[in-house]
C-alpha positions as CSV (number, residue, x, y, z in Angstrom):
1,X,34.0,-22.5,-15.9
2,X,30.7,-20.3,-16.2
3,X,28.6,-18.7,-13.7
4,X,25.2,-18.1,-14.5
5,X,23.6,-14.7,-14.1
6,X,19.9,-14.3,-13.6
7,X,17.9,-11.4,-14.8
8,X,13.9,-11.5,-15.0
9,X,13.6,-14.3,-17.2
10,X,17.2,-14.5,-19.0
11,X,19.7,-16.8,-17.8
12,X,22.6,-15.9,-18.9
13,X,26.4,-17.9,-18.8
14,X,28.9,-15.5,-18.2
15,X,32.1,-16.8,-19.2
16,X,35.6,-16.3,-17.2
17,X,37.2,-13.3,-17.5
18,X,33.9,-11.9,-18.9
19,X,32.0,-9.2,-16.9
20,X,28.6,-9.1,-16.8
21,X,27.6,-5.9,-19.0
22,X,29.8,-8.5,-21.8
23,X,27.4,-11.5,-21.3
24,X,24.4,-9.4,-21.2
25,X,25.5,-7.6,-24.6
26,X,26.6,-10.9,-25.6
27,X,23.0,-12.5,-25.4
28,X,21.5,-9.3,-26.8
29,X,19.8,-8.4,-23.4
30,X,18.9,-4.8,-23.5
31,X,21.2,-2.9,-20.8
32,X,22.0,0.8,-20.4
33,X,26.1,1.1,-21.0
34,X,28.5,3.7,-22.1
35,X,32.0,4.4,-21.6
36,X,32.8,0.4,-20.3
37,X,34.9,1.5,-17.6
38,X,33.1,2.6,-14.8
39,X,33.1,6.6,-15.1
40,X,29.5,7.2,-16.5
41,X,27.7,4.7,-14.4
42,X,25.1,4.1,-16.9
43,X,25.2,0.4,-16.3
44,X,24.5,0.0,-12.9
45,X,22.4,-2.3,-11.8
46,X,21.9,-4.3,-8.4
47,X,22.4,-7.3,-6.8
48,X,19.5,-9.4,-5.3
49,X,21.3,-12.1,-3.7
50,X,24.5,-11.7,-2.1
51,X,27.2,-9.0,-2.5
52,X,29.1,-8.2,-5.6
53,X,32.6,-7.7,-6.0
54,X,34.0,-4.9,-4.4
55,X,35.8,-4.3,-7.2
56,X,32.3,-3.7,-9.0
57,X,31.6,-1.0,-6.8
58,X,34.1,1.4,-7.2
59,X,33.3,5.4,-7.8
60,X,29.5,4.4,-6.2
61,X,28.2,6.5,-3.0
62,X,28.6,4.5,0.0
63,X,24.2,4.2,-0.2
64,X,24.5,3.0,-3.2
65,X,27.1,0.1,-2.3
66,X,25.2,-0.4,0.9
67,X,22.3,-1.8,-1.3
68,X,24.6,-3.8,-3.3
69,X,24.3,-1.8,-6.0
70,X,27.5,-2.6,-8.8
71,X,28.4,-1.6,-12.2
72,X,27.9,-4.3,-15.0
73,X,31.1,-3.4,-16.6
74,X,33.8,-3.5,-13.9
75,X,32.1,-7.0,-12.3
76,X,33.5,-10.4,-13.0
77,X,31.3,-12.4,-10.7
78,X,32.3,-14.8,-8.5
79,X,29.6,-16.5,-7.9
80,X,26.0,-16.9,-9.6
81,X,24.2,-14.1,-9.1
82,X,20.6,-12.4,-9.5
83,X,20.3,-8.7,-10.6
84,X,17.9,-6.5,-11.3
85,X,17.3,-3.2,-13.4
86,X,13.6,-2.6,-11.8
87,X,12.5,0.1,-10.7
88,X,10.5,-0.2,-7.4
89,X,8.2,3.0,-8.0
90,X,5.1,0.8,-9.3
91,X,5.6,-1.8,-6.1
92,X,2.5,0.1,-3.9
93,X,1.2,-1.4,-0.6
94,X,-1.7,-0.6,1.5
95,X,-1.9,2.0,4.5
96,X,-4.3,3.4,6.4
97,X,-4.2,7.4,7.7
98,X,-3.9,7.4,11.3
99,X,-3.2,11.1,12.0
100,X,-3.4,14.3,10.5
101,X,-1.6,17.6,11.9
102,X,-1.2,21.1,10.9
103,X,2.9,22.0,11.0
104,X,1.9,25.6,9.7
105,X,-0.8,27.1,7.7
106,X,0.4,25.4,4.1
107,X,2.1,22.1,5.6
108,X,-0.2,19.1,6.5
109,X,1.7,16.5,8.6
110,X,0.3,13.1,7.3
111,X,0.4,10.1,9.1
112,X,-0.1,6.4,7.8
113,X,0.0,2.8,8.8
114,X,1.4,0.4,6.4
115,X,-0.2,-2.9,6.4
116,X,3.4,-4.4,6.2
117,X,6.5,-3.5,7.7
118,X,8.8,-1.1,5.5
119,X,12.4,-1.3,4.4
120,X,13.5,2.2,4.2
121,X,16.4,4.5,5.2
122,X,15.4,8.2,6.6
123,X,15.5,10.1,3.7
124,X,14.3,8.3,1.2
125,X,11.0,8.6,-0.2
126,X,7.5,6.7,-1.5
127,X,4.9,7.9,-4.1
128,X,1.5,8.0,-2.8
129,X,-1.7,6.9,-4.5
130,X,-4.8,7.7,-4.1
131,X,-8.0,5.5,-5.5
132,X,-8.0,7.2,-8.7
133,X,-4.8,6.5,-9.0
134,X,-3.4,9.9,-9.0
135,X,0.4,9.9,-7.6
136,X,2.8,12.3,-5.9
137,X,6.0,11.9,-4.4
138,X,7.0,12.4,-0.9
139,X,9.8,12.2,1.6
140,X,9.4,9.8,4.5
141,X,10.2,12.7,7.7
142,X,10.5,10.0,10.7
143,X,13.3,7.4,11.5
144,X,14.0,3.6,10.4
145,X,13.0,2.8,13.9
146,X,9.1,3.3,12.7
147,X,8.7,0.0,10.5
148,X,4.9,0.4,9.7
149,X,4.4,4.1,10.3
150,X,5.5,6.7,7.9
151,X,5.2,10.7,8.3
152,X,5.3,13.1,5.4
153,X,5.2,16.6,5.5
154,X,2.8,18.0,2.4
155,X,2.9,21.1,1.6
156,X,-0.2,22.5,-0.1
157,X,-0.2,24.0,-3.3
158,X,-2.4,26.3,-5.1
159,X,-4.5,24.4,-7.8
160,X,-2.4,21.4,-6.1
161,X,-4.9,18.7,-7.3
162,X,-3.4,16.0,-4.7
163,X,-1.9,18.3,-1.6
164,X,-5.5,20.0,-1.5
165,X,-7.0,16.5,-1.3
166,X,-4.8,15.5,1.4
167,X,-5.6,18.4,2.7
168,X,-9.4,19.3,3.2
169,X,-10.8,16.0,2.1
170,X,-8.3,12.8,3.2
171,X,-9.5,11.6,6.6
172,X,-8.6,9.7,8.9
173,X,-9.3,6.1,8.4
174,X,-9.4,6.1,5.0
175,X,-6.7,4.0,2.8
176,X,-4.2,5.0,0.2
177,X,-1.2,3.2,-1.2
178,X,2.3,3.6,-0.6
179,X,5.1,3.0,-2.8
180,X,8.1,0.9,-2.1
181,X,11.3,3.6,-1.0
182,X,12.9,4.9,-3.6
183,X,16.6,7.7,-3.3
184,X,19.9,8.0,-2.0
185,X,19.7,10.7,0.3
186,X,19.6,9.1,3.2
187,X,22.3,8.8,6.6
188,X,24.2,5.5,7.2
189,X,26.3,5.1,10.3
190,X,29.4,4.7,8.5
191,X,31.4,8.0,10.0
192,X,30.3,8.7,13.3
193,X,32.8,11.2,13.6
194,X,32.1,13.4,10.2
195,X,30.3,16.7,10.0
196,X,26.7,17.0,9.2
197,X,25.2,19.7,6.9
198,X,21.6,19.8,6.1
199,X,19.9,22.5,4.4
200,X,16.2,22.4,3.1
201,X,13.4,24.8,2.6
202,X,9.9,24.4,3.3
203,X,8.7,21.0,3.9
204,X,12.0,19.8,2.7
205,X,12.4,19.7,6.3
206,X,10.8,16.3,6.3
207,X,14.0,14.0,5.1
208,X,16.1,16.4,7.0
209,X,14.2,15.2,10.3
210,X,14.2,12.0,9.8
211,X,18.3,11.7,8.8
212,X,18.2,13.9,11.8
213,X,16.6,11.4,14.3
214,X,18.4,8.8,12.8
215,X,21.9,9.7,13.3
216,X,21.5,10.7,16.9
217,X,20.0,7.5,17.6
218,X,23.6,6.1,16.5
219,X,25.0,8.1,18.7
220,X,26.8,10.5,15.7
221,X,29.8,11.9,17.5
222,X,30.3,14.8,15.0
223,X,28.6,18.6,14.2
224,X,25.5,18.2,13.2
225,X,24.3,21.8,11.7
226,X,20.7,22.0,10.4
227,X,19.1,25.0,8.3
228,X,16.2,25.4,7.4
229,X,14.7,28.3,5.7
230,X,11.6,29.9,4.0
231,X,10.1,33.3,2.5
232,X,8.7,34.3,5.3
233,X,8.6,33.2,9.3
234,X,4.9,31.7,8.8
235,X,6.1,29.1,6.5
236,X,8.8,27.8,9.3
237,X,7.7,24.8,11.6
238,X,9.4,23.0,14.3
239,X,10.9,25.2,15.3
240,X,10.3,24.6,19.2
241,X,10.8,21.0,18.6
242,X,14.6,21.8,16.8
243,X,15.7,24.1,19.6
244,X,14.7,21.6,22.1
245,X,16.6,19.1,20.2
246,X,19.9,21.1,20.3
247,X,19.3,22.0,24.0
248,X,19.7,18.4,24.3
249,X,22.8,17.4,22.3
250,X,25.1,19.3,22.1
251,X,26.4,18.2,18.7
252,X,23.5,19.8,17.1
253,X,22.9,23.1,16.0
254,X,20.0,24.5,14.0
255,X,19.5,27.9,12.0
256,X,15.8,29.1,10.9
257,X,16.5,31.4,8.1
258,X,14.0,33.9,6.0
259,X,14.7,35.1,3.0
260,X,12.3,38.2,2.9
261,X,10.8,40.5,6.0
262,X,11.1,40.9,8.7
263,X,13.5,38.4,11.3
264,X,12.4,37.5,14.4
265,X,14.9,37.5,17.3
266,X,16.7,33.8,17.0
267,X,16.3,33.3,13.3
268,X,18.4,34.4,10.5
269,X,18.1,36.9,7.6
270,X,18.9,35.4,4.2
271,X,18.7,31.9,2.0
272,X,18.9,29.2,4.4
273,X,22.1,28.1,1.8
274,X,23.3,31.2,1.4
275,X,23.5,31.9,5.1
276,X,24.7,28.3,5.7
277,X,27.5,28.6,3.5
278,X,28.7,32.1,4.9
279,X,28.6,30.2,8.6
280,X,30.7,27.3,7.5
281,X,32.9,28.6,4.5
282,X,34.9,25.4,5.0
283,X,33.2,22.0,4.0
284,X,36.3,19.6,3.6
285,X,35.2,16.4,4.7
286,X,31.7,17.5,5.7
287,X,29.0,15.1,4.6
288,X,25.8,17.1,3.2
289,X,22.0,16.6,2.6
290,X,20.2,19.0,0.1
291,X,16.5,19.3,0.0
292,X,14.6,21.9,-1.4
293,X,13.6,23.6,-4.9
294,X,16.1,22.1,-7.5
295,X,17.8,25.8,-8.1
296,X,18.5,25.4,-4.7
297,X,19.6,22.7,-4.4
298,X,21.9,22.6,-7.5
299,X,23.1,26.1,-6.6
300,X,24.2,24.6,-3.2
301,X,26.1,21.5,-5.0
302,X,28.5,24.1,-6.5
303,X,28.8,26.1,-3.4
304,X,29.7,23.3,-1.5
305,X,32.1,21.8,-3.6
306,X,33.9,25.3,-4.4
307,X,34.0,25.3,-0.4
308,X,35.9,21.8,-0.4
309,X,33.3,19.5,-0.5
310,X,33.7,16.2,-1.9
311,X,31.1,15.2,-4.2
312,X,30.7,12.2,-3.2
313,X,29.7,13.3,0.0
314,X,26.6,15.9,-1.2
315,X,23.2,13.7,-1.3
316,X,20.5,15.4,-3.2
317,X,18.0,13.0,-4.9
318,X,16.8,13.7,-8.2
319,X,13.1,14.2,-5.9
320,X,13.1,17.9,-4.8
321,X,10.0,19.1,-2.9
322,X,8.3,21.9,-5.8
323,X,7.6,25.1,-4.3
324,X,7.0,26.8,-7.4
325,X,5.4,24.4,-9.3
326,X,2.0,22.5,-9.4
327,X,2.6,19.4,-7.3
């Protein structure tokens, strides 16, 4: 008996005891593959209609299996199924500006309205487009519990040819397109009781916030610890709102950090990861959430696996928020 697997136009009969990357290869269908037993996950790929095989999932995040997200080479399907290798990135929908703030001197705090509801995790983030079509990337910095409205913080940028537009010239009332989500770094209510890191810098605050509000609307029983950190105390924000918010549970616990001059009474002296890491120099079991320049963010990986971190549990997407670079 066959079961049929459905891929853009291709229909393809995938044999018993056949997996899928096998019947795609078989019928010539161009699929990314490697090693053919799950360790490289080059051939991932995800299902559109019903769940895969757990057994398909093994060695994927728990986002990524969440999504029903499998690998080609370990599935033998049990049913007919639907995949897809797509990207969403080109998937845009309208949205109209309905606010625009000021979090500091550099960081704009955009607000839209999306003419649909979204499907999106906090963390993840959309490209925006403007009418020239010009697009950047940004992390959605509010909950899942706002369908149609979606924060970002942009940071502007010298020479920045979109932040300075979103800056001094995007109104509001006037359109712009949004992207379908796109990244993994994002909080599922799967371990109530596991520790939280977060560490960003500058406005990669914004997915922080939003995993942030998120888990304390499920009610996460575990630490919660949040730094965030900057050059210098004028390029911190929030940071009113975050002391507030650990007044109020008690779970939560957040560190502004500076790197250089002068700090103020209540914030710390040093990278935010740097100073995070000396704080908690024992990460075992700890779930974490990077965001921030990539040296950052890759120097954090190691420190928080040398400190007994599982990978698994470190989410940083391949999106980082620039801070030396043109955006």
């Amino acid at each position: 008996m066959s079961l049929t697997i459905a891929l853009n136009e291709h229909q393809v009969h995938c044999q018993e005891h056949e997996t899928v990357l096998d019947a795609l290869l078989r019928e010539k269908i161009d699929i990314p593959y490697g090693c053919r037993q799950g360790a490289c996950q080059s051939c991932m790929v995800r299902s559109l209609e019903g769940e895969p095989p757990v057994e398909a999932q093994n060695g994927l995040k728990d986002v990524l299996r969440d999504q029903n997200y499998f690998l080609a080479c370990l599935c033998y399907p049990e049913h007919d199924m639907t995949i897809s290798l797509a990207s969403t990135e080109d998937r845009f929908t309208k949205a109209m500006v309905i606010d625009k703030q000021l979090l500091n001197a550099e960081t704009l705090l955009l607000t839209v309205e999306c003419q649909n509801s979204m499907d999106y995790y906090a963390g993840q983030f959309v490209n925006l487009k403007r009418d020239d079509g010009l697009i950047r990337s940004y992390s959605i910095s509010n909950s899942r519990r706002h369908a149609r409205r979606l924060s970002f913080h942009i940071r502007r940028l010298s020479g920045g040819r979109f932040s300075e537009w979103a800056h001094e010239e995007l109104a509001v009332g006037d359109n712009i397109e949004v992207s379908d989500p796109q990244g993994l770094c994002y909080y599922l209510p799967n371990d109530l009781d596991q520790n939280l890191l977060l560490i960003g810098t500058g406005s990669g605050l914004a997915p922080l916030a939003g995993i942030i509000e998120e888990a304390l609307h499920h009610g996460h029983r575990g630490d919660i610890h949040l730094f965030h950190g900057s050059q210098g105390v004028s390029g911190l924000y929030w940071i009113e709102e975050m002391q507030q918010l650990a007044l109020e549970y008690k779970n939560f616990y957040y560190t502004p950090c500076v790197s250089r001059g002068e700090a103020l009474i209540g914030i710390s002296k040093g990278r935010a990861n740097d100073v995070a890491i000396s704080k908690l120099p024992n990460l075992k079991s700890w779930r974490i959430y990077l965001c921030g320049h990539p040296d950052m963010v890759n120097q954090t990986k190691r420190q928080a696996y040398l400190n007994g971190a599982n990978l698994k549990d470190i989410y940083a997407d391949a999106f980082h928020v620039a801070s030396t670079t043109l955006d």
